[in-house]
N, C-alpha and C positions, 0 to 999 in steps of 0.2 A: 509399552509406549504406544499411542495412539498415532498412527502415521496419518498427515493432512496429507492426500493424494491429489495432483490435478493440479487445475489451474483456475485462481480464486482470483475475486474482483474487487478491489480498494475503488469503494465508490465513490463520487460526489456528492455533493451535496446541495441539491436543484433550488433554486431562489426565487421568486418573482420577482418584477421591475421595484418594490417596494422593500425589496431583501426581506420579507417574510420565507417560511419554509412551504416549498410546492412540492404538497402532499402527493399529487397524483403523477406529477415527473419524478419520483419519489421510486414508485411501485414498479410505474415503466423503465425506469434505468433499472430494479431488478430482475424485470420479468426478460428484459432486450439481453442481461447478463449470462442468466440463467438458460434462454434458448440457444446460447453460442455456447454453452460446453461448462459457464463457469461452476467449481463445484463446492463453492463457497463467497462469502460476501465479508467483506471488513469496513463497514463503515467509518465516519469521525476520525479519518486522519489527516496527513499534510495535505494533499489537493483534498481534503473534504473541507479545508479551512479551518478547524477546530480552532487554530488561536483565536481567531477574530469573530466566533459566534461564542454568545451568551449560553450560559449553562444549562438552562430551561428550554433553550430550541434545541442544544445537542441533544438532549434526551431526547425529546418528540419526537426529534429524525430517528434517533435509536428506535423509538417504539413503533416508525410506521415502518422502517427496516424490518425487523423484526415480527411484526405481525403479518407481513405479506412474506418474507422469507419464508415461515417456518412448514407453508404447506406444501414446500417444494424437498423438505429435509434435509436442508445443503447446512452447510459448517455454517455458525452466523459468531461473528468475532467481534469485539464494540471495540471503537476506539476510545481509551479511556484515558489519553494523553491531558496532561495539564501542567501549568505555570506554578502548580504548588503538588503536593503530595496529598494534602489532603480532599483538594474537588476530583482527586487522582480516584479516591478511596471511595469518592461519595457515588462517583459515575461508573466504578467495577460492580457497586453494591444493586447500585439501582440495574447495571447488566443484569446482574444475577438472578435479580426480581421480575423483569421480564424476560426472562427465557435465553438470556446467550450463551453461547457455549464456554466463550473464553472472554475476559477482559484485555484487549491488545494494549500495552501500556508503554512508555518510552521516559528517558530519564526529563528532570520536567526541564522548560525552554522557558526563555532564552538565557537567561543568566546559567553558564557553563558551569558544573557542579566537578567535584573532584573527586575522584574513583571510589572511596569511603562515601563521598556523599552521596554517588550513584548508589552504591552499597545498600547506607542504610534508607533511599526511597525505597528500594524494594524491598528491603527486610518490611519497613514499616505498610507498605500495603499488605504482601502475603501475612503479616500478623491482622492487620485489621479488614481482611476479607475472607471469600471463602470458595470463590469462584478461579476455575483453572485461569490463568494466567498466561499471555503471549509473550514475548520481547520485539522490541522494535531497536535494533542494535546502534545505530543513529537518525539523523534526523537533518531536512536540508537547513537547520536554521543555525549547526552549525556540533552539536553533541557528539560523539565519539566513543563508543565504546571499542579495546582492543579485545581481540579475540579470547587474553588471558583472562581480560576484566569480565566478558561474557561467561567464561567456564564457570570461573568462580561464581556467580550468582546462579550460572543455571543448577549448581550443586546446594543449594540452598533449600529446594523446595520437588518434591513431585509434581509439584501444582505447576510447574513451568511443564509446557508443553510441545512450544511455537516458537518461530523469529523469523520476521520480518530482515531479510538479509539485504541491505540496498550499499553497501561497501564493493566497488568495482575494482578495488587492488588486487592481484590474483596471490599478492602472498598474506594477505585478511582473508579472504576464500578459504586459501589451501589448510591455514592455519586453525579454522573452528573445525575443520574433520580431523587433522591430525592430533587435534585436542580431543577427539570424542565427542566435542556438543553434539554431533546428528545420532549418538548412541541415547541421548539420555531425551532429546528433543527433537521435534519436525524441524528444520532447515527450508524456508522455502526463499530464493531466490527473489528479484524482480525482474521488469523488461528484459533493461540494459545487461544482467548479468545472468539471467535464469538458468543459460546452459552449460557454464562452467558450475556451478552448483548442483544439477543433473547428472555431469559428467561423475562429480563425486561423488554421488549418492543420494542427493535429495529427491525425495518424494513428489514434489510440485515446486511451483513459483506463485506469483503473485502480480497484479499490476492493474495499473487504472481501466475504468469500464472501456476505453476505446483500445484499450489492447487489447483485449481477450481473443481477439478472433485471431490473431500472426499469432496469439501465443500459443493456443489450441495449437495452432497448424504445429507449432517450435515445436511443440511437448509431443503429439500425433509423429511426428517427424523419427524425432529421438526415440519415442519407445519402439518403432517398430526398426529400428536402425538405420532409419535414411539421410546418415548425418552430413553427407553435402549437400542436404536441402535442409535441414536443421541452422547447420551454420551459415546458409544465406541467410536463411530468416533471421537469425539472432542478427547478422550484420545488418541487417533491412533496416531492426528494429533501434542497435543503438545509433545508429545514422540520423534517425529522426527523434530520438527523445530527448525532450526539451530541458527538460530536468539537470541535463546534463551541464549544460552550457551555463547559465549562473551556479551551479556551485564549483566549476572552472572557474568562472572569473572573479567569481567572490575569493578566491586561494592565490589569484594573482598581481603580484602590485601592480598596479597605476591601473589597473581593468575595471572595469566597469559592468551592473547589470543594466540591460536597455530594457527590459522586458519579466514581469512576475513569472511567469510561467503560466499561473493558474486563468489566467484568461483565454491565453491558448487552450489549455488544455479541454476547459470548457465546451470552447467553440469546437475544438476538435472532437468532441464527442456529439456534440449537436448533429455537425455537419453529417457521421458515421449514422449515429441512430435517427433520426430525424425527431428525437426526444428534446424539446426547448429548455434546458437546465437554468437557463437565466445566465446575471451578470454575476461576476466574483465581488464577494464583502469589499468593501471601501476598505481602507484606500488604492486596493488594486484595482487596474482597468481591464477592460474589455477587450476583446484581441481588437487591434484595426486591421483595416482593409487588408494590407499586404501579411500578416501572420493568417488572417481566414483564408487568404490564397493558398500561401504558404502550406494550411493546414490540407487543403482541398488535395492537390498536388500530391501531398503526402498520402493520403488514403486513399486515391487512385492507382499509385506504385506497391503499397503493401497488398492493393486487392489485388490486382493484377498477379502479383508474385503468388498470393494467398493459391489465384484460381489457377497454375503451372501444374500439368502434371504432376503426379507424384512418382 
C-alpha cells in the first residue's frame, strides 16, 4: 500500500470578476501551497465548487493544476465528484489522460443514495476506469458513509488507495482503524479532525490552501512529539473553521445557515496568500465586511500561535 505522507492541499478554484477560470491564480495558489510544506494537491472538490462549475472548466482547472503541479512531483489527486456516475467516469478518465495520480471520487450529490446505490457507484466507475481511485467518505451537502459501508467498498478493489476523512464523530474515527480501512488504504484526516486520526495511525491530513500552514506546524508538532502544542493547534484550528458551523445548524431544527461558507473561505485565503482567487460561483456571495474582519482576526491568532516557540 502506498502511504500519502504529509499534509496535502484541497485547493480552490480562482475565478475572475466574469466567473471565468484565472489561470495564473490558478498556479499561484499552487506554487503559495507548495512552498508551505504542502505534499500534494487535490483539486475539484466542495470549496473548489465543483457542483456549480460546468464540465469543460472543471477539466481546464484540472489541466492547469496539473501541468504546473507535476514539476514539483507532489501527489496530484482530481476531484472527480459528480451529480451522476457517469460525468463521475468521464472526469477519472480524462484524470488519467493527463497525468493524475488518483481520481478523488465521492457518492454522487445531492439526491441521497442508499448504501447498495453507493455500492454500485463505485462498482460502476472502478469497472469503467482504470486510474487508482480516492474515497471522499461524506460530503457537506449532506452524503454519509458509515465506517461499515466504507470497509465494504474499500474491499472491492486494490485500486482504492485514499480517503478523504471529514466525519468529526470520534466513534466514526475510532471505528475505520478498528475496521482495518488504514491497513488496506491511506486515512488522511482534515482541519478540524487531522490529529485524532494521527493519533491512530494516519499518515497525513488534508485541508484547504489557507490551512496548510497551522497544519504543517499540527503535523511538525505531533511527529516530533510535542503534543501540547499539537493540541493547541488542532484547537486553534477547529475554533475557527467555518465549515463547521452550517453543517451544525443544517442538523438542527428551527437553525438556520446565515452564511455559504465558501466566500469566507475565499476571502480567507486571499487575505493569507495575497493571491486574488475571485468571487464564489452564484448564487453564493462574497464574504462582507464583518466575515473579511472576522477572517483577518483569525489569521492573525493562528500566525501568532504558528510563530510560539516550539
Amino acid at each position: 500500500m502506498r502511504r500519502l505522507e504529509g499534509i496535502m492541499a484541497l485547493t480552490y478554484t480562482p475565478l475572475k470578476e466574469d466567473y471565468s477560470l484565472n489561470e495564473d491564480a490558478v498556479r499561484r495558489e499552487i506554487e503559495w501551497v507548495i512552498q508551505r510544506g504542502a505534499t500534494g494537491i487535490w483539486p475539484g472538490g466542495y470549496a473548489g465548487q465543483w457542483p456549480e462549475l460546468e464540465e469543460e472548466v472543471r477539466k481546464r482547472h484540472l489541466k492547469v493544476c496539473i501541468d504546473h503541479a507535476k514539476r514539483y512531483k507532489v501527489f496530484c489527486a482530481a476531484g472527480c465528484h459528480a451529480t451522476n456516475t457517469l460525468e463521475t467516469v468521464r472526469l477519472a478518465n480524462y484524470a488519467e489522460e493527463i497525468g493524475y495520480d488518483c481520481a478523488w471520487i465521492s457518492p454522487t450529490v445531492p439526491r441521497k443514495a442508499t448504501d447498495d446505490e453507493i455500492v454500485e457507484h463505485h462498482r460502476w466507475v472502478l469497472d469503467h476506469t482504470t486510474i487508482p481511485i480516492a474515497l471522499y467518505d461524506s460530503s457537506p451537502a449532506g452524503s454519509y458513509m458509515s465506517p461499515e459501508l466504507i470497509a465494504r467498498i474499500v474491499e472491492m478493489s486494490d485500486r482504492i488507495i485514499a480517503m478523504k476523512a471529514i466525519v468529526g464523530d470520534i466513534v466514526h474515527i475510532a471505528s475505520l482503524y478498528h475496521l482495518g480501512v488504514d491497513q488496506k488504504i491511506s486515512i488522511l484526516g482534515v482541519e478540524w479532525n487531522m490529529l485524532p486520526h494521527l493519533v491512530l495511525g494516519a499518515p497525513g491530513a488534508m485541508g484547504g490552501s489557507d490551512w496548510i500552514p497551522v497544519m504543517r506546524a499540527t503535523y511538525e508538532a505531533f511527529k516530533t512529539g510535542n503534543m501540547d502544542r499539537a493540541w493547541e493547534l488542532q484547537k486553534a484550528i477547529a475554533a475557527q473553521s467555518p465549515l463547521l458551523i452550517p453543517r451544525a445548524a443544517s442538523s438542527a431544527t428551527g437553525s438556520k445557515i446565515d452564511h455559504s461558507g465558501i466566500g469566507y473561505l475565499k476571502a480567507r485565503f486571499s487575505l493569507m496568500s495575497g493571491i486574488d482567487i475571485g468571487p464564489p460561483m452564484p448564487p453564493y456571495r462574497p464574504a462582507s465586511a464583518a466575515e473579511v474582519e472576522k477572517a483577518k482576526k483569525g489569521i492573525q491568532s493562528l500566525e501568532a500561535l504558528i510563530a510560539q516557540p516550539k
